[in-house]
N, C-alpha and C positions, 0 to 999 in steps of 0.2 A: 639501199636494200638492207633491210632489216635482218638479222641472225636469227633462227630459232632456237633456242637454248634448249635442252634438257631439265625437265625437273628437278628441282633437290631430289638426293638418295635421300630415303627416313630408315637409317637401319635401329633404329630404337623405337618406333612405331609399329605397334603390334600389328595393326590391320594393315600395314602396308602391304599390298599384293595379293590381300585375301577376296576372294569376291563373294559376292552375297551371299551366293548358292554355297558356297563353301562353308561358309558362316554356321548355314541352315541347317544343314547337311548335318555338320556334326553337333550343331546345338539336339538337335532331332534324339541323333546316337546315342546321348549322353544323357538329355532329360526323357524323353518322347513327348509324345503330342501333349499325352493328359496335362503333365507337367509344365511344360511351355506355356501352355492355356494357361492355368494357374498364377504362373509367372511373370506374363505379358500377357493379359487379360484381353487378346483382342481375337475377333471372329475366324479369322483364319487359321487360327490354333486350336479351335475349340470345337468348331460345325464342320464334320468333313474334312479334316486338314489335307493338305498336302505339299511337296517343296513347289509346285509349279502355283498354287493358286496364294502361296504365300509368297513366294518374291514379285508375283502379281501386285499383291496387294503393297509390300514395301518397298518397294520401285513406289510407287506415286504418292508414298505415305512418311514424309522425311520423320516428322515423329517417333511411328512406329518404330522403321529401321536406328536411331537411336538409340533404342530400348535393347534392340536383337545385338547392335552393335557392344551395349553397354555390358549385355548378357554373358556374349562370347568374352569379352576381357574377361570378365569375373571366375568362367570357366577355367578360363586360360591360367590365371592368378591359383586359384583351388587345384586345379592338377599340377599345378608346377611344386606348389606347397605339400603335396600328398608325394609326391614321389622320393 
């Protein structure tokens, strides 16, 4: 019988524990829609947005979600700097 281990802790990994929705959420907060559009030039940000039809879309879109993921560091990076 085999053991099931525990993941590594990643306490130096910014995304650890963050979920998508969360991601969004406060990308949203911080830029809005127009901006995001802009940003990450893809339809869900730009035609009607919203958080549900956007984690829609990046759930099935590993690219996309890259970009949102990449986004949020950057934010994260720029508020920490500004404070």
């Amino acid at each position: 019988m085999s053991q099931v281990s525990e993941p590594p802790a990643q306490p130096r990994n910014p995304l650890h524990g963050v979920t998508l929705e969360r991601m969004l959420t406060e990308l949203h907060a911080c830029y809005g829609w127009e901006d995001l559009g802009r940003r990450i030039p893809i339809r869900c940000f730009s035609f009607e947005p919203s958080v549900r039809s956007s984690l829609k879309f990046l759930r099935k879109t590993p690219w996309a979600r890259e970009k949102v993921e990449s986004l949020y560091l950057f934010m994260l990076r720029e508020m920490r700097r500004h404070q």
